[in-house]
C-alpha positions in Angstrom: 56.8 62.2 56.8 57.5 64.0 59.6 54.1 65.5 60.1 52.5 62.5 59.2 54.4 61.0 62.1 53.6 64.1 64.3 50.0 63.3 63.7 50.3 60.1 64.8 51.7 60.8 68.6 49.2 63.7 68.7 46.2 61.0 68.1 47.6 58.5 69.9 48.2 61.1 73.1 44.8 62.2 72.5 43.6 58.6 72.6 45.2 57.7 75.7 43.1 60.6 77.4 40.4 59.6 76.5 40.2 56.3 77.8 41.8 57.7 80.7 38.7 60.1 81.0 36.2 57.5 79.9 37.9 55.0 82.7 37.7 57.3 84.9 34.2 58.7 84.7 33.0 54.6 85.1 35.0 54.2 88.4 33.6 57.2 89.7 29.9 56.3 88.2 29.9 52.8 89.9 32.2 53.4 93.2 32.3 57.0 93.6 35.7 58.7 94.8 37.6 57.6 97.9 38.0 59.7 100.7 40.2 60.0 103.7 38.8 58.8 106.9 37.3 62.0 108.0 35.2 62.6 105.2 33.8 58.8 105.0 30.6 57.5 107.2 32.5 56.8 110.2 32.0 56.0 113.9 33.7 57.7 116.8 34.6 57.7 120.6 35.1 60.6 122.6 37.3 59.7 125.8 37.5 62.6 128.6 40.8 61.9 130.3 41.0 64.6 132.6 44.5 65.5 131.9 46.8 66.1 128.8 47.1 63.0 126.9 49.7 61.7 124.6 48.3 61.7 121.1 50.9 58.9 120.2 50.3 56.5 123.4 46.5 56.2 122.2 47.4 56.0 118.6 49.4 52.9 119.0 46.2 52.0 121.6 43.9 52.5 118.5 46.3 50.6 116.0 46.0 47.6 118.1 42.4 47.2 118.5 41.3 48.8 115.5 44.1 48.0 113.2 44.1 50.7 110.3 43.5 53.4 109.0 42.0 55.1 112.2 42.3 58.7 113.6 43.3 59.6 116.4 42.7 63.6 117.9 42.9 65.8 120.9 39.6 68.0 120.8 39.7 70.5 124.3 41.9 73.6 124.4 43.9 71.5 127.4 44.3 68.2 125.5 42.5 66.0 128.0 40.0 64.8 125.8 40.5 62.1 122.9 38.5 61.2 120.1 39.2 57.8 118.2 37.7 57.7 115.0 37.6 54.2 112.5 35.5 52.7 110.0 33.5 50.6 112.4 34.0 50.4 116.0 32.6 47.4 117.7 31.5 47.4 121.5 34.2 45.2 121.8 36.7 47.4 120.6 35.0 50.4 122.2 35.8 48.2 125.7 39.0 47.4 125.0 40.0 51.2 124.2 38.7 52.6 127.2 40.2 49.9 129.5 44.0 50.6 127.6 43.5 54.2 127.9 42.7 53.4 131.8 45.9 51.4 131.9 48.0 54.5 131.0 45.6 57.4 132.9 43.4 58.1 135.9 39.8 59.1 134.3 36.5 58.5 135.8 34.7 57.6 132.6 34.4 53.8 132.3 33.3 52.2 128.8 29.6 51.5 129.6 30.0 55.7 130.0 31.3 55.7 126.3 29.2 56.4 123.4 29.6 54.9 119.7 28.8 57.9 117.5 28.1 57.3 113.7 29.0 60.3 111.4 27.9 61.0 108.2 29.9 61.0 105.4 30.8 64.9 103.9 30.3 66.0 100.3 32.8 66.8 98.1 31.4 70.2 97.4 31.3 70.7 101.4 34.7 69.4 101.8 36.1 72.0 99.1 33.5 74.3 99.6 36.0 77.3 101.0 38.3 76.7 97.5 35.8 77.8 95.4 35.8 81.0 95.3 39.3 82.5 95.0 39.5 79.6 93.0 36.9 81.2 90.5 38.0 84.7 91.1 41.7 83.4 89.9 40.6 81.8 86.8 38.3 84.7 85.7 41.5 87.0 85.9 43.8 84.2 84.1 41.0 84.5 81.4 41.1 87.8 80.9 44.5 88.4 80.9 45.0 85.5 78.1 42.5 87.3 76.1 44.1 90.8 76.5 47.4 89.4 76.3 46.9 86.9 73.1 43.9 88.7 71.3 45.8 89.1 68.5 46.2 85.5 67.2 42.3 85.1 67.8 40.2 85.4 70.8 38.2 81.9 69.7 41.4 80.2 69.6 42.5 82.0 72.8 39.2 81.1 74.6 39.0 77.5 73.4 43.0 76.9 74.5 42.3 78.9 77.7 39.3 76.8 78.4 39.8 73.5 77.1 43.2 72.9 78.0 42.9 73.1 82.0 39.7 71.6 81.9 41.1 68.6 80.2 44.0 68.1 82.3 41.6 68.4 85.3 39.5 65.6 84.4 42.4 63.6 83.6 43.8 64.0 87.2 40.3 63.5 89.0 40.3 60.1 86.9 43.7 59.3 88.3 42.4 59.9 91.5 39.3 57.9 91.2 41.0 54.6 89.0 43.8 54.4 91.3 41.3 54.9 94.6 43.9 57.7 96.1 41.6 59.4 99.0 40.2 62.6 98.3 41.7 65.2 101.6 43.1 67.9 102.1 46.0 67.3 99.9 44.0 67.4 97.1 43.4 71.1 96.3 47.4 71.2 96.3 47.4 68.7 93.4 44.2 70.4 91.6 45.8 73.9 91.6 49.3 72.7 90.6 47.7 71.2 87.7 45.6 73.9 86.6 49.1 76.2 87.0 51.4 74.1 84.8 48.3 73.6 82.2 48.2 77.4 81.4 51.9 77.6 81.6 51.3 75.2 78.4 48.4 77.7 77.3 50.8 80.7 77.2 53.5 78.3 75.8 51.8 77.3 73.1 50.1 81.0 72.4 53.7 82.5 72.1 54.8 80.6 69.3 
């Protein structure tokens, strides 16, 4: 009876990832993942100042004209240059900016000077691109040592748990991600690796009994 009702959870568990998965692969089908700001197609204004600027004085500049989310960031050595990044910036809004920003500082660029720029949006692979390796280099060795370490209760069943496992409970994250719209950034890598971690801390769980 017990089994029986063992057998149960274990379907049902293995169930609710799927549809999880399946959910997840849909969302991501039809809308793609989010992304922070940064990584969307954007536009930008680059404001030279002439002196150092306080980041949080034009943040609260771009809040009001913009609204949010927008970024806000210093880009010279001598933090005298600002660029405000949003969504869409209208030349409205681009006016409006520049004549705040002249409010607070004494710069001779004036907002017929100012530029909209539109960026293109980044690809995941380019935003994660530097991860990959030593990401690859540290599951190869994980492998390895599960099959040197556990070859003695089968190196199919080693390979399949060593294998399946993580890559399970990383498409059940990335699903997460994508169903609930959290923005893909530079968080993301922390979440990725701590799942693959505690997924073959499960492996070598369920390999020593």
């Amino acid at each position: 009876m017990k089994q029986l009702s063992g057998k149960k959870k274990k379907i049902c568990i293995l169930s609710i990832i799927g549809i999880i998965i399946v959910a997840g692969i849909i969302v991501t089908v039809v809308l793609g993942f989010n992304k922070e700001l940064k990584y969307k197609q954007n536009q930008s204004i680059e404001i030279y100042v002439e002196q150092k600027v306080d980041k949080n004085k034009i943040k609260d500049i771009a809040n009001q004209v913009l609204g949010k989310p927008n970024l806000v960031e210093t880009i010279e050595i001598y933090q005298d240059m600002v660029s405000i990044t949003a969504e869409n910036i209208s030349e409205e809004q681009k006016n409006e900016i520049v004549n705040k920003v002249k409010e607070n500082y004494e710069f001779e660029q004036t907002a017929e000077d100012t530029s909209i720029k539109t960026n293109s949006k980044t690809r995941i692979i380019d935003m994660y691109k530097n991860y990959l390796i030593p990401f690859a280099i540290s599951g190869v060795i994980v492998f390895v040592y599960m099959i040197i370490r556990y070859r003695k209760i089968g190196i199919l069943r080693v390979i399949l748990r060593t294998l399946l496992i993580p890559i399970v409970a990383e498409l059940v994250l990335l699903s997460i991600i994508a169903i609930t719209r959290l923005p893909l950034g530079k968080f993301t890598p922390i979440s990725v690796i701590a799942v693959y971690i505690i997924s073959i801390l499960y492996v070598i769980k369920r390999n020593e009994k």
